[in-house]
Backbone and ligand atoms as CSV (ligand in chain L), in Angstrom:
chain,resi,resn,atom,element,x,y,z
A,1,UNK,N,N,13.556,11.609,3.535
A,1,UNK,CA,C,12.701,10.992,2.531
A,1,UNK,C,C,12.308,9.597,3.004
A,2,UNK,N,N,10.835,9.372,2.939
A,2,UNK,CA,C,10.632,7.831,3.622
A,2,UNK,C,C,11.225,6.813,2.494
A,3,UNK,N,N,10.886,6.238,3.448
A,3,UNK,CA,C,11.713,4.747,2.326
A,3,UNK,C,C,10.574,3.462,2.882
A,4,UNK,N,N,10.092,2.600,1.576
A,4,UNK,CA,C,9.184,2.211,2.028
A,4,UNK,C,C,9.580,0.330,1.383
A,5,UNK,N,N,9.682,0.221,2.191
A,5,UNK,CA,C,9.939,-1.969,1.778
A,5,UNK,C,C,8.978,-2.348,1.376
A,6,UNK,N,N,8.708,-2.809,0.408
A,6,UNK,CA,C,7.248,-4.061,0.148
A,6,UNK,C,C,7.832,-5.811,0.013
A,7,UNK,N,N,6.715,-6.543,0.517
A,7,UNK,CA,C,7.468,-7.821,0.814
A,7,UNK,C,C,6.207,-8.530,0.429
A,8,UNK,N,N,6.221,-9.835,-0.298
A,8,UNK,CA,C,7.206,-9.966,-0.372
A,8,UNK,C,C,8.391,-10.365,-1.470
A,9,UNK,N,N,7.995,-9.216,-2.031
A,9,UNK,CA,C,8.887,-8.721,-3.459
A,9,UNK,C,C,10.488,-8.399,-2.913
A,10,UNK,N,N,10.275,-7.553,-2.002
A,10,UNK,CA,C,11.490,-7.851,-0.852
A,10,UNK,C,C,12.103,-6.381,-1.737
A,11,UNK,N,N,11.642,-5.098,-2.047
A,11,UNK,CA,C,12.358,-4.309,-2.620
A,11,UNK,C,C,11.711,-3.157,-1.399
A,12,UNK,N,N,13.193,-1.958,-1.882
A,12,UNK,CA,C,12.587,-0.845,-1.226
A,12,UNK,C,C,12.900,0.384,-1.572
A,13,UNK,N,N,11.894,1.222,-2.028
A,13,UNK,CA,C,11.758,2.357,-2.699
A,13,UNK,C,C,11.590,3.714,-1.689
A,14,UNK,N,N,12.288,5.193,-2.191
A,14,UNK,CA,C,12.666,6.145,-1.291
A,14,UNK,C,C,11.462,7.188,-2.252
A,15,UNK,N,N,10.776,8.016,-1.636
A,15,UNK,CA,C,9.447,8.529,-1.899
A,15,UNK,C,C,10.088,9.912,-0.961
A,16,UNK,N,N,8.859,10.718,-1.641
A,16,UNK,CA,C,8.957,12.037,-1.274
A,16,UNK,C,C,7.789,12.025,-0.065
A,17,UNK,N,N,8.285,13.347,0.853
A,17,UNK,CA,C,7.041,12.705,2.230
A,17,UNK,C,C,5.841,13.450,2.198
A,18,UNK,N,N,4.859,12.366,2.114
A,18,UNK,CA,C,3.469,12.506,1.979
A,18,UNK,C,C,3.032,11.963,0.929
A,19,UNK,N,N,3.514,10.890,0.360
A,19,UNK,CA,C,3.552,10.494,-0.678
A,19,UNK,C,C,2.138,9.489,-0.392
A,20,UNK,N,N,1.675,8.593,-1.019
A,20,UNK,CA,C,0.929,7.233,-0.590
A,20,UNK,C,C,1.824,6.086,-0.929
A,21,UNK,N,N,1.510,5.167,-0.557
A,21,UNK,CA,C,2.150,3.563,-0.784
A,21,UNK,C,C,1.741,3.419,-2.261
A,22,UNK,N,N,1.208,3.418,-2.762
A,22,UNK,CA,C,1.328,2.941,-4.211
A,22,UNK,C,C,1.468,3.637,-4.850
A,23,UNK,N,N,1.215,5.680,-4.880
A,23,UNK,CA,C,1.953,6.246,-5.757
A,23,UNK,C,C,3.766,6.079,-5.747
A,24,UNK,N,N,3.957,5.850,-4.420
A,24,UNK,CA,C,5.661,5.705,-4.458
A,24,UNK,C,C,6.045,4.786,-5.245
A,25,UNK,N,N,5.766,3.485,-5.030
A,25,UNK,CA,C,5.730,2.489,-5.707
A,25,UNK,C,C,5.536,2.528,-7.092
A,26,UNK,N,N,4.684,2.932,-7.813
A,26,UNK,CA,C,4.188,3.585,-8.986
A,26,UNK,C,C,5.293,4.377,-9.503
A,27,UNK,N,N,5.484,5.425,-9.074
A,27,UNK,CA,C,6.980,6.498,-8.958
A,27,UNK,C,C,8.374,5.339,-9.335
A,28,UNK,N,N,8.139,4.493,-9.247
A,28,UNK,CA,C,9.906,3.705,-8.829
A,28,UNK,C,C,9.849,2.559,-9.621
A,29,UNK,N,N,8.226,2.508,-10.143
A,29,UNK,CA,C,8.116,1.135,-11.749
A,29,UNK,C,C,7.988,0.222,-11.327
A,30,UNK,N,N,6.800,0.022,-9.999
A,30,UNK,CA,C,6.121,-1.042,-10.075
A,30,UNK,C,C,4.924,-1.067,-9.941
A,31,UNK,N,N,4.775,-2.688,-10.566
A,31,UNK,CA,C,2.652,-2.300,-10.686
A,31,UNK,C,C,2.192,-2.772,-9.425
A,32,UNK,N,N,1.385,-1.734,-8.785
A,32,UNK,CA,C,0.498,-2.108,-7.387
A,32,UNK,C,C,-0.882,-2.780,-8.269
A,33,UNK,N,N,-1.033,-3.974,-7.226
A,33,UNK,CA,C,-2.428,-4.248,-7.729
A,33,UNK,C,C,-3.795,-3.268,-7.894
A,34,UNK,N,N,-4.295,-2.421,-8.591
A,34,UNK,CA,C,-5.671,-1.840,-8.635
A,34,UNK,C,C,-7.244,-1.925,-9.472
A,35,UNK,N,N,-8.009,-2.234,-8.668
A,35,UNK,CA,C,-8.979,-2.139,-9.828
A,35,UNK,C,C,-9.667,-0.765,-9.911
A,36,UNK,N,N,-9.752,-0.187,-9.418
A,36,UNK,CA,C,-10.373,1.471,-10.015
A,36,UNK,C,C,-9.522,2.639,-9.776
A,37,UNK,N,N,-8.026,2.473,-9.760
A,37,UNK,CA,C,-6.937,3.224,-10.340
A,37,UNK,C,C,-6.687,4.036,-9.335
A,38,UNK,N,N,-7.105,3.738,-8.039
A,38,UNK,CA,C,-6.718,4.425,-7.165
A,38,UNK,C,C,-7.585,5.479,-6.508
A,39,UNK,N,N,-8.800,5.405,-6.597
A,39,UNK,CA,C,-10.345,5.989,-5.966
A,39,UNK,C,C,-10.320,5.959,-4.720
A,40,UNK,N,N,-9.605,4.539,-3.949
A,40,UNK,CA,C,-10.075,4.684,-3.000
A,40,UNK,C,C,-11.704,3.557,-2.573
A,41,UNK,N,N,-11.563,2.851,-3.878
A,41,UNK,CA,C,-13.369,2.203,-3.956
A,41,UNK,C,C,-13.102,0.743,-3.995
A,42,UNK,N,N,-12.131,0.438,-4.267
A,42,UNK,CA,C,-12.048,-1.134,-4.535
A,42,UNK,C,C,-11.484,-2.252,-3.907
A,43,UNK,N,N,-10.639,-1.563,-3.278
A,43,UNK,CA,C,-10.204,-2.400,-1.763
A,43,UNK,C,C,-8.861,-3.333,-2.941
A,44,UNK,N,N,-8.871,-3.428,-3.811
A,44,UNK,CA,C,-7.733,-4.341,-4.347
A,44,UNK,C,C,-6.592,-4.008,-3.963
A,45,UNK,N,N,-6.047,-2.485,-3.292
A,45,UNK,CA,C,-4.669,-1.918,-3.251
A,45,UNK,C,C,-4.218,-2.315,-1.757
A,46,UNK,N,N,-5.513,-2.869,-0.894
A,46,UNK,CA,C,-5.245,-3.236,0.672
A,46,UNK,C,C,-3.533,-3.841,1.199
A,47,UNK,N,N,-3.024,-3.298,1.769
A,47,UNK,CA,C,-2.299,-4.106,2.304
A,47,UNK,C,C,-1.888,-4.019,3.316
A,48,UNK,N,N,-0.764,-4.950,4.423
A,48,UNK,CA,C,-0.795,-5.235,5.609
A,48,UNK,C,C,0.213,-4.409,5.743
A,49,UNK,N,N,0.322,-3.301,7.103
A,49,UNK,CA,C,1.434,-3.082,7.349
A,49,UNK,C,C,2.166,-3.706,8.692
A,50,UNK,N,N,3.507,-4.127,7.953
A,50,UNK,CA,C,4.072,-4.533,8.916
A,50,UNK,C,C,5.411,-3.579,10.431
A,51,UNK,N,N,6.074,-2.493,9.952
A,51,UNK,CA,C,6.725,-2.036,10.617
A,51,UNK,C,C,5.699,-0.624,9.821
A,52,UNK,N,N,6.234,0.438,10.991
A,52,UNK,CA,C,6.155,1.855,10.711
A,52,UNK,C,C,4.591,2.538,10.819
A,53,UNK,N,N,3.391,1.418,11.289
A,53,UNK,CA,C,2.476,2.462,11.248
A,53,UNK,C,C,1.955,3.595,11.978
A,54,UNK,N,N,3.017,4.341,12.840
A,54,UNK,CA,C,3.324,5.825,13.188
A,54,UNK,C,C,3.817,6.661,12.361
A,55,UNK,N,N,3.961,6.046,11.219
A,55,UNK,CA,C,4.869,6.991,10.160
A,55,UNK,C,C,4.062,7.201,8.787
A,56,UNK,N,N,2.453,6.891,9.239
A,56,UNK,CA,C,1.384,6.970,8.216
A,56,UNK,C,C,0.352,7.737,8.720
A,57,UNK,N,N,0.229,8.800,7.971
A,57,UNK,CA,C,-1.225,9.824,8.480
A,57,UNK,C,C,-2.703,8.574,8.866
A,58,UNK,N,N,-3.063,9.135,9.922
A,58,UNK,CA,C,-4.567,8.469,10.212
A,58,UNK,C,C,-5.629,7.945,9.338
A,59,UNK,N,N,-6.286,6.693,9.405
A,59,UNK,CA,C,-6.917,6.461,8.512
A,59,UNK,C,C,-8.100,7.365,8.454
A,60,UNK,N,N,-8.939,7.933,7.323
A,60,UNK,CA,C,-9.872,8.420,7.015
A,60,UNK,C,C,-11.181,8.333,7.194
A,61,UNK,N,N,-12.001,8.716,7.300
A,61,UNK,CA,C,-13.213,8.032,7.220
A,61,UNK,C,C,-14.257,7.378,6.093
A,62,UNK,N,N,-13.405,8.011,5.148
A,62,UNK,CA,C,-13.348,6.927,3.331
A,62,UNK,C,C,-13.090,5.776,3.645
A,63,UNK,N,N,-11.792,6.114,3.811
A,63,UNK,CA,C,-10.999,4.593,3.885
A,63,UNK,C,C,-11.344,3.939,5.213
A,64,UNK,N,N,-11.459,3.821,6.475
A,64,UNK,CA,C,-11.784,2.921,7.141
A,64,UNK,C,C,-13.613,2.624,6.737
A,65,UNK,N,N,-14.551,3.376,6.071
A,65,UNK,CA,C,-15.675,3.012,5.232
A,65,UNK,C,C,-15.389,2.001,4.545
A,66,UNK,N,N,-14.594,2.031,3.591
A,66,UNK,CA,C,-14.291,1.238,1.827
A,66,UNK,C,C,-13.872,-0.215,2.555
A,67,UNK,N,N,-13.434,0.060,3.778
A,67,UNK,CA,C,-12.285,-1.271,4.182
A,67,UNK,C,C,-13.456,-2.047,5.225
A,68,UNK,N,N,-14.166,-1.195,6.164
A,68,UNK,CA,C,-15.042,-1.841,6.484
A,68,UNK,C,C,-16.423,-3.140,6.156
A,69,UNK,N,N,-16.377,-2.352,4.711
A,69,UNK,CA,C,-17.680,-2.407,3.778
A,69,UNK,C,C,-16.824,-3.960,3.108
A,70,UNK,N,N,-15.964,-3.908,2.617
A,70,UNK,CA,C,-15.144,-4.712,1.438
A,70,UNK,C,C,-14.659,-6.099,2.576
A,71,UNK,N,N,-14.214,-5.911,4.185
A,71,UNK,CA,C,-13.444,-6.793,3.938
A,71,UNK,C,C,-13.401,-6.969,5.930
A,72,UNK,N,N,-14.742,-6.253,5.941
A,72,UNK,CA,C,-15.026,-6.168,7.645
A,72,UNK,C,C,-14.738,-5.765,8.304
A,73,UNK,N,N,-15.378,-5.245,9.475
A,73,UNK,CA,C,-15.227,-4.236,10.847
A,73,UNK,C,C,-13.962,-4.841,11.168
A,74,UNK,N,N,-14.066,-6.453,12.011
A,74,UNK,CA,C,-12.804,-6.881,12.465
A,74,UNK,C,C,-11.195,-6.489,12.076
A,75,UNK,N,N,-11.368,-6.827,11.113
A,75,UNK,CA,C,-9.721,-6.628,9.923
A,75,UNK,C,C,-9.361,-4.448,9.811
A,76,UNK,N,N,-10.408,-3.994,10.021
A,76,UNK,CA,C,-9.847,-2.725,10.258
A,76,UNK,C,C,-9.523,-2.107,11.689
A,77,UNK,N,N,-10.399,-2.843,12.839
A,77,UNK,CA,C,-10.140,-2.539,13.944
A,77,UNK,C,C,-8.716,-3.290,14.548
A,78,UNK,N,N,-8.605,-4.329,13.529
A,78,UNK,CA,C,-7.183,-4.652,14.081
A,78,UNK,C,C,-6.002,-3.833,13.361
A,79,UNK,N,N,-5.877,-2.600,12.754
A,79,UNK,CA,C,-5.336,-1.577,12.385
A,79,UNK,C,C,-4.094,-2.064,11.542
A,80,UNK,N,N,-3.914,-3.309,10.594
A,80,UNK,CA,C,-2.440,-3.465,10.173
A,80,UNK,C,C,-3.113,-3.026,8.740
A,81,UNK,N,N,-4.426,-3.070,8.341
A,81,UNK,CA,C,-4.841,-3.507,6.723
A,81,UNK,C,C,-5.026,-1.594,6.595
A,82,UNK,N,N,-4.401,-1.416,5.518
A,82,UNK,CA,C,-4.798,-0.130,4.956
A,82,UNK,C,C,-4.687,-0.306,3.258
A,83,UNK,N,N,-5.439,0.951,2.452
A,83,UNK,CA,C,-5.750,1.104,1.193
A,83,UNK,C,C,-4.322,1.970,1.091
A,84,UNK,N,N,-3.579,1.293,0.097
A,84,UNK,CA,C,-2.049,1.626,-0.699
A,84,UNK,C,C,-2.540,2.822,-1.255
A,85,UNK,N,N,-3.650,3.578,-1.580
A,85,UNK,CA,C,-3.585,4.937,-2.606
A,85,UNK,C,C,-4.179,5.628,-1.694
A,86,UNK,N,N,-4.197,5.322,-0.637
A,86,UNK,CA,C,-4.728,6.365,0.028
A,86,UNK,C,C,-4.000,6.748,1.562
A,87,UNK,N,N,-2.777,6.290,2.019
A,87,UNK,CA,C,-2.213,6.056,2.941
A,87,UNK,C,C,-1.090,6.382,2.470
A,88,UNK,N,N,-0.591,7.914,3.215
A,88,UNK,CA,C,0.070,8.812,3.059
A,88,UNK,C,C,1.317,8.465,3.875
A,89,UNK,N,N,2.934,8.429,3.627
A,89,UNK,CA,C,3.589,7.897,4.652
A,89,UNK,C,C,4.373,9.566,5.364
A,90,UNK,N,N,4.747,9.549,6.451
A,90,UNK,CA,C,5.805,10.416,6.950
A,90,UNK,C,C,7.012,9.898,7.173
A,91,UNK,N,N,7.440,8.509,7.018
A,91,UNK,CA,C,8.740,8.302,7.164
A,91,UNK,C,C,8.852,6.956,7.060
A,92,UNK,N,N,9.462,5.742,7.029
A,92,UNK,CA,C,9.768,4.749,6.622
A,92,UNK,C,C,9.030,3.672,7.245
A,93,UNK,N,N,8.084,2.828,6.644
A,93,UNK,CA,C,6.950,2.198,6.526
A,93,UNK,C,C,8.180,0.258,5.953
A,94,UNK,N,N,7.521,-0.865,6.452
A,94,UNK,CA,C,7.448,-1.747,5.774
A,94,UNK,C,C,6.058,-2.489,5.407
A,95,UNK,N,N,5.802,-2.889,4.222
A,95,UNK,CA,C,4.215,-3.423,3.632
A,95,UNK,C,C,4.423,-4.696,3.329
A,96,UNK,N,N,3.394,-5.635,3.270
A,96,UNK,CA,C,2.930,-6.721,2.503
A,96,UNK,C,C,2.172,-6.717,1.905
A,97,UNK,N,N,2.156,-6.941,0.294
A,97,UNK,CA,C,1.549,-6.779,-0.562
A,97,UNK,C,C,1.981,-7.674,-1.838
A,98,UNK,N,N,0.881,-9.014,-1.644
A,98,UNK,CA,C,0.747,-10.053,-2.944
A,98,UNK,C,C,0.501,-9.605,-3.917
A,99,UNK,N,N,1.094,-9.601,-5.351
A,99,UNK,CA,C,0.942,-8.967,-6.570
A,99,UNK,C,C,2.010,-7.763,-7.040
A,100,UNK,N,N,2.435,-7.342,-5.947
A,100,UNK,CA,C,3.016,-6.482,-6.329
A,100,UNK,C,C,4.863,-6.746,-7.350
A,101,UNK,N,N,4.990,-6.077,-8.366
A,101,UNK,CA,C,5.492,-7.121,-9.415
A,101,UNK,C,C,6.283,-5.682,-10.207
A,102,UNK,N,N,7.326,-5.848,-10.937
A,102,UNK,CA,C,8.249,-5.029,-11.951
A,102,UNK,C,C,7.554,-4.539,-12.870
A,103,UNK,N,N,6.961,-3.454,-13.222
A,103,UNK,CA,C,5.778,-2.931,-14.121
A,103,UNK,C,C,6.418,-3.495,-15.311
A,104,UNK,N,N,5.290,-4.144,-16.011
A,104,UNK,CA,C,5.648,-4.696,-17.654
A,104,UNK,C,C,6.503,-6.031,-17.159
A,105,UNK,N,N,6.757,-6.181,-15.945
A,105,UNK,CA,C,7.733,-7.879,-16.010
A,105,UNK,C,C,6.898,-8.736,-15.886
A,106,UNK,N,N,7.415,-9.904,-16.695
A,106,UNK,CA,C,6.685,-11.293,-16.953
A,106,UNK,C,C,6.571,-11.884,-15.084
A,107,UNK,N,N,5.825,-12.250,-14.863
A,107,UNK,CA,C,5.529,-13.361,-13.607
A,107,UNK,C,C,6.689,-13.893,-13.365
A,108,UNK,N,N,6.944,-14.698,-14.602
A,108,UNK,CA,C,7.778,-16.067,-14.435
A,108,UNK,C,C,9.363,-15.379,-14.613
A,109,UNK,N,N,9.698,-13.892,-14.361
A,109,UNK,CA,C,11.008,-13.083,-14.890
A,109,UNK,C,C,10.992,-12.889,-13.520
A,110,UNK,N,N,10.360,-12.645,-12.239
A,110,UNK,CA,C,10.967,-12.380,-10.933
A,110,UNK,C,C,11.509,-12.889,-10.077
A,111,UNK,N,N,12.455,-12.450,-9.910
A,111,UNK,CA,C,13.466,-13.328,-8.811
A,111,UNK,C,C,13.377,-13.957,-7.650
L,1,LIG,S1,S,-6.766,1.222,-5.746
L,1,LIG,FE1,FE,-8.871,0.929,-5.429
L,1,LIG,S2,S,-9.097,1.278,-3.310
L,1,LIG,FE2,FE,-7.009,1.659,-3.647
């Protein structure tokens, strides 16, 4: 079962494989940042990966589109930035991802 770190919330959640980065996350009660709930359209769920990206199915041609379009050729050809709802893991991944927070916890309640 992958197991996937997000930082830098500094937690790490165990997902079923083939899961995406923010449904796991989602799965384990926390809120990923999204603005259109996970389409695939909004680029808000982007985040950096830091260890494991052999252990994530290939980016798409959606998603390197959406990421191109939103946030430039450069930043996708340098291969760390991927879309959290759409980036499927096979085995243990670490992410960076600002916002990411205790679903329903206050800001000022995280450790
Ligand atoms: S949540 Fe909108 S692109 Fe991923």
């Amino acid at each position: 079962m992958p197991r996937l770190r997000i930082l830098p919330l500094d937690v790490i959640v165990e997902a079923p494989d083939g899961d995406t980065i923010m449904a796991s996350a989602n799965e384990a009660g926390l809120y990923w940042p999204t603005t259109c709930g996970g389409q695939g359209i909004c680029t808000s769920c982007a985040c950096s990966i830091d260890e494991g990206a052999d252990s994530l199915e290939p980016m798409g041609r959606s998603e390197k589109r959406t990421l191109s379009e939103e946030m430039g050729e450069a930043r996708v050809v340098a291969g760390r930035l991927r879309l959290a709802c759409q980036t499927r893991m096979h085995g243990d991944v670490t992410v960076t991802k600002l916002g990411v927070r205790r679903a329903g916890a206050s800001l000022l309640a995280i450790d």
